[in-house]
C-alpha positions in Angstrom: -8.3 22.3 -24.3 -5.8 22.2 -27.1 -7.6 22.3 -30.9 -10.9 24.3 -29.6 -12.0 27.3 -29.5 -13.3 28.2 -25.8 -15.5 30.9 -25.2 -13.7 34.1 -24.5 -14.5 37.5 -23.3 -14.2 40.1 -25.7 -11.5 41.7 -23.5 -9.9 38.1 -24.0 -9.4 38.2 -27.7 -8.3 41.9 -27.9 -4.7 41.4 -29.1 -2.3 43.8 -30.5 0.2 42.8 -33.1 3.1 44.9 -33.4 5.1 44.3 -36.4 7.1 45.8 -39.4 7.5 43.1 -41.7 4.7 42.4 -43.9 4.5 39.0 -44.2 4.8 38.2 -41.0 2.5 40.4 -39.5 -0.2 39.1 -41.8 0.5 35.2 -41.3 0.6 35.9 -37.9 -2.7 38.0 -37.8 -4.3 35.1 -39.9 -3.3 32.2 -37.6 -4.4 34.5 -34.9 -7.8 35.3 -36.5 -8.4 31.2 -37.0 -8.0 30.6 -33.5 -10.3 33.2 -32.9 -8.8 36.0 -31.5 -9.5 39.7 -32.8 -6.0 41.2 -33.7 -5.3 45.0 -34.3 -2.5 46.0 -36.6 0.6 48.5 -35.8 3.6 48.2 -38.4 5.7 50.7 -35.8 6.6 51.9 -32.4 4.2 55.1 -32.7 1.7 53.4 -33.6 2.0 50.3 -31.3 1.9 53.3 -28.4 -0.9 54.9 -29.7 -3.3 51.9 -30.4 -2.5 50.9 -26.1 -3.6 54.4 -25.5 -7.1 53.9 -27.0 -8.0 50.6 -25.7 -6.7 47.3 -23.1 -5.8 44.5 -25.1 -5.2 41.0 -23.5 -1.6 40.8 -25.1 0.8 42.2 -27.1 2.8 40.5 -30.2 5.8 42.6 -30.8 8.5 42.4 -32.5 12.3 42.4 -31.5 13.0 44.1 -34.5 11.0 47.9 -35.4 11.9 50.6 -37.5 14.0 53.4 -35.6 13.7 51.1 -32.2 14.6 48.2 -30.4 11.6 46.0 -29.7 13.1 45.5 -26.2 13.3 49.3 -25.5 9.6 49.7 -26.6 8.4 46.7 -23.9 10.6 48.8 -21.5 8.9 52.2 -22.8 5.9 50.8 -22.3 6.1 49.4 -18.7 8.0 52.8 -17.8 4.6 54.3 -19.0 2.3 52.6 -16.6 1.2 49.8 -19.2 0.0 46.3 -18.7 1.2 45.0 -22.3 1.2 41.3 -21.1 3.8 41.3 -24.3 5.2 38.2 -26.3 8.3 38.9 -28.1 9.1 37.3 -31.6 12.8 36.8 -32.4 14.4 36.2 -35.8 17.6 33.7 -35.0 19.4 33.1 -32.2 21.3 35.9 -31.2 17.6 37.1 -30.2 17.2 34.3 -28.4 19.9 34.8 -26.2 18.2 38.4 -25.0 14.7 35.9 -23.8 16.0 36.5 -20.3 16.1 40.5 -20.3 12.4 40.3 -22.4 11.4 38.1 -19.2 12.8 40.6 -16.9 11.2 43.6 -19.2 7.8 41.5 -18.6 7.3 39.7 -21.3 4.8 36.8 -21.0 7.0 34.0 -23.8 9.4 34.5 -26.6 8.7 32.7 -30.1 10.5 32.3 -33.1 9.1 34.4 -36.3 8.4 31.1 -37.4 6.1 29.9 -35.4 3.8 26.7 -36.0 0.4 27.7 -34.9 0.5 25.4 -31.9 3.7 27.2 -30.7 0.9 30.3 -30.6 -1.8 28.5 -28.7 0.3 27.5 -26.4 2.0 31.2 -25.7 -1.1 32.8 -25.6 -2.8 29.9 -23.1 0.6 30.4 -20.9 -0.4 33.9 -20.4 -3.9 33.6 -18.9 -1.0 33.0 -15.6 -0.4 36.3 -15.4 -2.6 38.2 -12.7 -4.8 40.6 -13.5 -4.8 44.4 -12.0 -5.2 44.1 -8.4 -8.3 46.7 -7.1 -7.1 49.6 -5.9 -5.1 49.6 -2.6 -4.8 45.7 -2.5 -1.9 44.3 -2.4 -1.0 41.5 -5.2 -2.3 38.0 -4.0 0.0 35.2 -3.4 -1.7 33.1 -6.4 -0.6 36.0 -8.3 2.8 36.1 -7.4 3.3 32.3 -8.0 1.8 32.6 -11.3 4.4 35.6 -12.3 7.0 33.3 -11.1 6.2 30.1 -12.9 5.5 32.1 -16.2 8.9 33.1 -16.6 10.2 29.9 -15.6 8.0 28.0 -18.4 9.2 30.6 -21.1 12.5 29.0 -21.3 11.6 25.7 -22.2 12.1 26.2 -25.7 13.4 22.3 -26.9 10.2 20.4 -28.2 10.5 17.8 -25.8 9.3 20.6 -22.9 7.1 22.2 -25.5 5.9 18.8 -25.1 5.2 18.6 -21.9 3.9 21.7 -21.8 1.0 20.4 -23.8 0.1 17.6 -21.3 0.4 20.1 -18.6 -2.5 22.2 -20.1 -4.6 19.4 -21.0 -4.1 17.7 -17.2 -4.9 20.7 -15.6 -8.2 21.2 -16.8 -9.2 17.7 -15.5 -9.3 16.9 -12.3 -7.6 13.1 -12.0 -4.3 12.2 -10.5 -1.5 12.9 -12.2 2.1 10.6 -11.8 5.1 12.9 -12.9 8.2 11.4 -13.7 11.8 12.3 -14.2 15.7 12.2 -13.1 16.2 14.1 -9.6 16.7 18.0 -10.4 14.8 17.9 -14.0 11.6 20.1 -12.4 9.3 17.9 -11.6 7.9 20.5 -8.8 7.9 22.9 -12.0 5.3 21.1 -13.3 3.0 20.3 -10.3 2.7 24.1 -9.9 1.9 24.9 -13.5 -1.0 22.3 -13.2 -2.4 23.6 -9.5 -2.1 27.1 -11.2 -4.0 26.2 -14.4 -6.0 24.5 -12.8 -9.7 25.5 -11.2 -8.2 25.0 -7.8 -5.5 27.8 -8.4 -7.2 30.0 -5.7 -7.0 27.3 -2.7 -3.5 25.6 -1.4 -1.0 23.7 -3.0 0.6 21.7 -0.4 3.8 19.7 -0.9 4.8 16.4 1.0 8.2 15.2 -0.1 7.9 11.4 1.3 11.7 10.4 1.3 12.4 13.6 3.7 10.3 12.6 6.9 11.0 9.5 8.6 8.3 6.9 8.3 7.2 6.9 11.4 6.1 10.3 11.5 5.2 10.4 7.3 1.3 9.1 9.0 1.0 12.1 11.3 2.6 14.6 8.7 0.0 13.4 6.2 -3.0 12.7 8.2 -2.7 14.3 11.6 -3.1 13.0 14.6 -5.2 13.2 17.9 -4.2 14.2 21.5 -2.8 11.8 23.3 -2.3 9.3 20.0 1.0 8.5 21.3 3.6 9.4 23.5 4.5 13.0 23.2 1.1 14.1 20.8 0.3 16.7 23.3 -2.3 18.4 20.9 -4.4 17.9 18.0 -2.3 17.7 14.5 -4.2 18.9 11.5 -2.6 16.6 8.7 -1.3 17.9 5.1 -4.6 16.1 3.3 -6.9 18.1 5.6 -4.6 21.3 4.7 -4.8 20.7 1.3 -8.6 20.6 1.4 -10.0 22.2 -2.2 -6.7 22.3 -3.3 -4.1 20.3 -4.0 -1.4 17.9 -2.6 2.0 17.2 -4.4 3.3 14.0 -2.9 7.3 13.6 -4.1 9.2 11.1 -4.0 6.0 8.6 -3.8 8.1 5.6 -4.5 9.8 5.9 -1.2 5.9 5.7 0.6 5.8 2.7 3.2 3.5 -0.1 2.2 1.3 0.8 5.4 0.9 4.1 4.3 0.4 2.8 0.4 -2.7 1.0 1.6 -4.1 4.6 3.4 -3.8 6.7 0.3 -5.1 4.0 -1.7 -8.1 4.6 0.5 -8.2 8.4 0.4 -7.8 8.0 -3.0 -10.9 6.4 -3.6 -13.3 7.2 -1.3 -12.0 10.9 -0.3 -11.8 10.1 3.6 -9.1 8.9 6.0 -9.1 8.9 10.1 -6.4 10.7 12.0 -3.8 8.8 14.0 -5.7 8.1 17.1 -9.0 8.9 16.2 -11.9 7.2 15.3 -14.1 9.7 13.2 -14.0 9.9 9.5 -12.4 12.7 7.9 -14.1 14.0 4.3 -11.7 15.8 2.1 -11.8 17.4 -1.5 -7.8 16.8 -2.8 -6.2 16.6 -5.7 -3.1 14.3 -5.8 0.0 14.8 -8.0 2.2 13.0 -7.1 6.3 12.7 -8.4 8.9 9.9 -8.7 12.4 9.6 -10.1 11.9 5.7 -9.4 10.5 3.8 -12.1 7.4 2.7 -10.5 6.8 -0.4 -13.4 10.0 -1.9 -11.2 9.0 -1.0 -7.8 5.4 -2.9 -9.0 7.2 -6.1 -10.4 9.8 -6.1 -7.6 7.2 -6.2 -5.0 7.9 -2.7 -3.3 5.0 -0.5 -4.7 1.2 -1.6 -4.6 -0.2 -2.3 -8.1 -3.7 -0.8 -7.5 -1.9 2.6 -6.0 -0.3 2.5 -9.0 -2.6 2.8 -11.5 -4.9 5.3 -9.2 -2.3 7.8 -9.6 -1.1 7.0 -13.4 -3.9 8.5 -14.9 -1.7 11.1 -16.6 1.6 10.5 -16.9 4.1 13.2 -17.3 7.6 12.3 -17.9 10.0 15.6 -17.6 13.3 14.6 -19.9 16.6 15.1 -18.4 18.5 18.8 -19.1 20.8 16.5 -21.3 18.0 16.3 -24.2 17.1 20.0 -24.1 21.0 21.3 -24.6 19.2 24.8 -26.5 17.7 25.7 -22.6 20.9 25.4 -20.7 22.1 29.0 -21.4 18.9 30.4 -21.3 18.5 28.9 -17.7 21.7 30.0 -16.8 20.8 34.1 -18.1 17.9 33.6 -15.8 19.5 32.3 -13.0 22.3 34.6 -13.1 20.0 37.2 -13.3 17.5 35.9 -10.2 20.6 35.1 -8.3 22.5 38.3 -9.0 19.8 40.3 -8.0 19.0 38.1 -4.6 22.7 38.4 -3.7 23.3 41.8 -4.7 25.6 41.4 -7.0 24.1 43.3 -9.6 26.7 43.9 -11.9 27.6 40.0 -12.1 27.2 39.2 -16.0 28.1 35.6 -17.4 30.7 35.6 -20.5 30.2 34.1 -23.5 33.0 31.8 -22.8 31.2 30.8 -19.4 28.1 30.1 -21.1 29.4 27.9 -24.1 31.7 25.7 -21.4 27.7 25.2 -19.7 26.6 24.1 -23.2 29.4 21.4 -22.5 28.6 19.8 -19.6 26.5 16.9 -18.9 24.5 18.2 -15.3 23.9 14.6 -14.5 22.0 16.6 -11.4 19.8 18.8 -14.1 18.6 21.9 -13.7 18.8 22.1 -9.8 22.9 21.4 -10.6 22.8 24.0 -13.3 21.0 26.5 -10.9 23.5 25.9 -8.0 26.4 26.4 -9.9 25.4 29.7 -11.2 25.2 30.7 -6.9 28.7 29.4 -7.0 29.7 31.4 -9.6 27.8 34.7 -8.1 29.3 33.8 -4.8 32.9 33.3 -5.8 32.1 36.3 -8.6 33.3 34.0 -11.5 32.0 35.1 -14.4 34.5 33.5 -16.9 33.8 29.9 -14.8 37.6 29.3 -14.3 37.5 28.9 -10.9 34.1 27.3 -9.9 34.4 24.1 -8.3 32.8 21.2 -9.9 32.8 21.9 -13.4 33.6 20.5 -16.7 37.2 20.3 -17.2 37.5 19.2 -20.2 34.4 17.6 -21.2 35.5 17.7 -25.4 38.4 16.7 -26.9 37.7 18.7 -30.2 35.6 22.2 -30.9 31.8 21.4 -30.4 29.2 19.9 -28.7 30.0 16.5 -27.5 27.4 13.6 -27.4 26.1 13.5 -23.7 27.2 9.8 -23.7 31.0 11.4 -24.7 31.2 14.1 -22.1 33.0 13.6 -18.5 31.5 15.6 -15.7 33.9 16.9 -12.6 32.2 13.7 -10.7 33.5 11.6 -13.5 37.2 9.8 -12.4 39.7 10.6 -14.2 40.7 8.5 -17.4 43.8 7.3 -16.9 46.9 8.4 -18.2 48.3 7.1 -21.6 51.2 5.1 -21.6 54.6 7.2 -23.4 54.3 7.2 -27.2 50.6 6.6 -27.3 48.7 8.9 -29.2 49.8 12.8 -30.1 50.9 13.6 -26.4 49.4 13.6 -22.8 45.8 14.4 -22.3 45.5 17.6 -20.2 43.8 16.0 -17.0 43.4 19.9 -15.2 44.9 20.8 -12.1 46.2 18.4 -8.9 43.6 20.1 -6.8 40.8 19.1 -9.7 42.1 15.5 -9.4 41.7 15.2 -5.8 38.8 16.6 -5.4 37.3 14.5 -8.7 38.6 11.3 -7.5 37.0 12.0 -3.4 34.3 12.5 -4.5 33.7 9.8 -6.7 34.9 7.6 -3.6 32.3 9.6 -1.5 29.2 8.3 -4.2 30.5 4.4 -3.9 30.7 4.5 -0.6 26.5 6.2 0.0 26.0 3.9 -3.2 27.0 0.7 -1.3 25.6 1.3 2.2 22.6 2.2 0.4 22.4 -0.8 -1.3 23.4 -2.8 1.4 20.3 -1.3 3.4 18.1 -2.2 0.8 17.7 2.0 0.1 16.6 2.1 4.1 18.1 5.8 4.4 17.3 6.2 8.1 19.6 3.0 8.4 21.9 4.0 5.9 22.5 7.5 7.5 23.0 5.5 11.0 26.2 3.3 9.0 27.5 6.6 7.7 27.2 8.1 10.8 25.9 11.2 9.3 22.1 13.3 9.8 19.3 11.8 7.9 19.4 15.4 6.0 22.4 15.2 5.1 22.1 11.9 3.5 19.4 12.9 1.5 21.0 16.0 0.3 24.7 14.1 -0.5 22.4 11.5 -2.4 21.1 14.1 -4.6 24.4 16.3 -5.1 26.6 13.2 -6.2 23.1 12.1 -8.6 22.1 8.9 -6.9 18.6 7.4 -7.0 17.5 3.4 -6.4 16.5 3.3 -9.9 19.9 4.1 -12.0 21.8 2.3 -8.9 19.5 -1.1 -9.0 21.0 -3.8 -11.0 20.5 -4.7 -14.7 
């Protein structure tokens, strides 16, 4: 828990601290040494190599700045060497923090500013205990292990205070074990966080299964969850072991809860407090261990009031509340995210000499991603794909989302799914507004039509999307995926 001091092993609070400057290697050795942590002292590269030789340490503070070296090229020196040096990098202004995705591909645990505020510390050094320890030899690297690699680097770019936020709920939920509700605009990360709490968590070891409601029709959501018996119904051939009884010692992440059907409200209010449900079909009662999480990008306050949502399910699962703030509040990750995507994606497509431009990155900084960070994310594949590092020709995009240098307010940007303003009249203003190419227009303006018309037919259904996809004649997948690329959910579309 935040503010405390657990109980450590000495191997624990064995920390090196690689630093030249004086004053801040000894603040930051004193805020370590209050939080109770045993730090040894290198001022240079030699040094820093020789202290690993003698003894493990748990981490590794070190510098981006050394005398005669590049703290980069020492992490990478040191990894080259066969070391573990679980490393967290401190950075003096931002043209540092633009190299946080090569320290993350170097191996670096987090990235901090030299100015750190002692919780900023705490929570760096708690984020590390993700990463796996030496394997015995001849194993091979468990997949808890792997997933917590992953999501370490993932959670060392949230660098705005509203995610350093959220990071601090995350570490105090996951060391209780109660439901938590997690909130959010689609595409902000709301999986992100139900794994960092499964993985700090004392049920890291056992499965974290995921349900997204909204993708399985409802009437086969029961079976998916709960299973079923031979012969339930026409077609159950064989016994189905449900997701709950999967999930058993673990966890289950149930998305999109909002969209569960009263019937099925009323079961996992049940299995919610008592622990037991009965498979479709069967009469014997079924004990399991679970913990929920469960996610939302409907306010569920409305669904309550409005009728749709069970009041007592409610407040079983909003025992923690986690709300993850849209991508446009936390403008100082978007070219961070995009490094690290271009970098993951790169790699995964084999494009390995794709590199974004500085001019790509600032027109990023521009845009809006009404979708978030899963927009962001797919339109650094596009731009891998189409191998567009300047972003002048992927689809999509910004044209023109400030009228004058810098940042616009999100309120005062337009998106590509924005329609186009509408042309002055002659003599108004200092000349016409460049409105980008014909092709940019067309394709702005269909689809804008294309999110009216799913906007409408959804209404019109009442958000029914089995219905819905039946009006627009299109697969129940692909409904749910066009409702999610054109940024559609039953909360911003219900009326004021």
């Amino acid at each position: 828990m935040l503010g405390s001091q657990p109980d450590r092993s000495s191997a624990d609070r064995n920390l090196l601290v690689v630093e030249a400057d004086a004053p801040t290697r000894e603040r930051l050795v004193a805020t370590l040494r209050h939080q109770g942590y045993e730090p040894t002292l290198a001022s240079s590269a030699d040094a820093a190599l020789a202290a690993l030789e003698r003894g493990p340490y748990f981490l590794t503070f070190l510098s981006a700045h050394l005398d005669g070296i590049d703290g980069l090229e020492l992490l990478g020196r040191i990894r080259q060497n066969g070391g573990d040096p679980g490393a967290i990098v401190l950075v003096a202004d931002e043209s540092d923090m633009n190299r946080v995705p090569e320290a993350l591909a170097l191996g670096a645990e987090d990235v901090i500013p030299w100015d750190f505020a002692p919780a900023d510390l705490a929570h760096a050094i708690e984020a590390a205990r993700l990463r796996p320890r030496p394997a015995a030899a001849g194993s091979a690297p468990r997949a808890t292990d792997q997933a917590a690699s992953q999501l370490r680097r993932e959670l060392a770019l949230w660098r705005s205070p509203v995610m350093r936020e959220v990071w601090r709920v995350i570490e105090q939920a996951a060391q209780v074990d109660v439901t938590v509700l997690i909130g959010g605009e689609t595409g902000t990360g709301k999986d992100l966080v139900a794994r960092a709490i499964h993985l700090l968590s004392s049920r890291r070891h056992e499965p974290l299964v995921k349900v997204n409601c909204a993708a399985v029709p409802r009437e086969l959501l029961e079976t998916e969850l709960f299973g079923h018996e031979r012969g339930a119904f026409t077609g159950a051939h064989q016994l189905k072991v449900g997701k709950f009884e999967v999930a058993n010692r673990g966890t289950i992440f149930l998305d999109e809860i909002g969209d569960l059907h009263p019937a099925l409200q009323a079961k996992l209010l049940h299995v919610l407090q008592d622990g037991t449900f009965s498979r479709v079909g069967g009469k014997a009662s079924i004990q399991v261990d679970v913990r929920v999480l469960a996610a939302t990008n409907l306010t569920l306050e409305r669904e309550v009031a409005s009728g749709r949502f069970r009041d007592d399910l409610y407040y079983r699962l909003n025992v923690i509340q986690i709300v993850v703030p849209p991508l446009r509040q936390r403008v100082e990750e978007i070219s961070l995210l995009a490094q690290y995507f271009a970098q993951r994606y790169a790699k995964l497509f084999r494009r390995e000499s794709f590199t974004l431009t500085r001019a790509a990155l600032d027109r990023l900084a521009q845009h809006s991603f009404p979708g978030n960070v899963r927009e962001l994310e797919n339109v650094i594949k596009r731009m891998i794909v189409l191998d567009d590092p300047d972003l002048a020709r992927t689809p999509f995009l910004p044209t023109s989302d400030t009228g004058a240098a810098g940042p616009a307010s999100p309120e005062g940007r337009r998106t590509a799914l924005d329609p186009v303003p509408p042309a002055r009249p002659n003599g108004a203003g200092a000349g016409p507004r460049p409105v980008g190419s014909l092709k940019e227009i067309a394709r702005s303006a269909a689809r804008q039509a294309e999110r009216e018309v799913i906007q409408r037919v959804l209404a019109e259904t009442g958000w029914n999307r089995v219905r819905a996809a039946k009006l627009l004649r299109i697969s129940y997948r692909a409904l749910l995926y066009k409702i999610k690329e054109v940024g559609l959910d039953r909360a911003s579309a219900a009326p004021r």
